[in-house]
N, C-alpha and C positions, 0 to 999 in steps of 0.2 A: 471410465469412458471407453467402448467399445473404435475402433479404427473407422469405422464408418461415421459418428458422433459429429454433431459440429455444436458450438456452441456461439449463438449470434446474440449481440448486447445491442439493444436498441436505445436510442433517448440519451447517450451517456454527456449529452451537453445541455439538456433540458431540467436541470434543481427540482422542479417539482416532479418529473415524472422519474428520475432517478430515486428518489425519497421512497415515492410510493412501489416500485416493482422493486426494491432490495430487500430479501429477509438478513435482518443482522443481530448477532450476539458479541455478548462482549470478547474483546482481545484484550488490554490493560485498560489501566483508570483510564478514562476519556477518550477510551478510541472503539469504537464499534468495528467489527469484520463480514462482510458479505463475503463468501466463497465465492467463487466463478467454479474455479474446477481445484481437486487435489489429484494429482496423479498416483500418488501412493510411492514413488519413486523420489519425489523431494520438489521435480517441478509443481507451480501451483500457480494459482493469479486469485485476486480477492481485490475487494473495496476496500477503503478503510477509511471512518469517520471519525477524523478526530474534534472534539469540542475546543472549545476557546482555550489554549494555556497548555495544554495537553501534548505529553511527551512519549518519547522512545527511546531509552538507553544509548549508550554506546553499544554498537556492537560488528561484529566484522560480518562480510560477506566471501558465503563457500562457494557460491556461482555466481551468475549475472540475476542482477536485479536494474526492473527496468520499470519508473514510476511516472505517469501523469498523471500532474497534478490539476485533476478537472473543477473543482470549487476551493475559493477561499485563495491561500498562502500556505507557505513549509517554508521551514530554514532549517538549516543544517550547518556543517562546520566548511562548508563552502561558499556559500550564499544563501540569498533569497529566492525562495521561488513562487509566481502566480499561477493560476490557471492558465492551463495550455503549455504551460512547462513539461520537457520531459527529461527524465534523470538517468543517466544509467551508469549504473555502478558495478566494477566486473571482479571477477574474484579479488580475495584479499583485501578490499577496502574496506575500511574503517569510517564511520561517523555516530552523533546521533542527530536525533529530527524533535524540532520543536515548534509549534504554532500559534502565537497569540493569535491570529482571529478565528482559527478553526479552519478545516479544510477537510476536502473527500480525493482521495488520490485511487488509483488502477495501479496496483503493485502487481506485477509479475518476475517470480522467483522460481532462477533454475534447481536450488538447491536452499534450503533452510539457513537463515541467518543460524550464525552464535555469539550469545548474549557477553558483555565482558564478564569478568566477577563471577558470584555467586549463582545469577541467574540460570 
């Protein structure tokens, strides 16, 4: 993305029109990812759809991550969260994220998680 670039998200409270303007592929079992932007540098922002039951590892954060949770719930090893939650998590923290009834969150990341383990 060039210095002049902007990038404006329309609808992100509207379920059906968010559905229809995101192209998404998959990230793990049960969770779909829209890019917004990759910087190529580690910063990034993306959608993420996850389905009913559908998880994400433990894993730490190298920068700030900053998440609203626009449909559904998330839990994580702090709480609950609904829509219109926002989370933000700054370097060196640890969790993971789990959702029974399914949810679409705005994840924005200074810098790439790292997985625990093997991943």
């Amino acid at each position: 993305m060039d210095k002049q670039s902007a990038i404006r998200l329309a609808n992100l409270l509207d379920a059906d029109a968010l559905k229809q303007e995101l192209s998404r592929k998959p990230f793990r079992e049960g969770i779909e990812i829209s890019p917004v932007y990759d910087s190529g540098h580690g910063a990034s922002a993306a959608f993420l759809r996850y389905e009913p039951g559908a998880s994400v590892p433990r894993h730490e954060h190298t920068g700030w991550e900053h998440i609203l949770v626009l449909q559904g719930s998330q839990d994580d090893d702090n709480g609950h969260y609904v829509a219109g939650s926002m989370l933000i998590h700054g370097p060196g923290s640890k969790h993971a994220v789990h959702t029974e009834e399914g949810c679409v969150v705005l994840a924005i990341w200074e810098r790439p998680v790292r997985f625990d383990g093997a991943e």
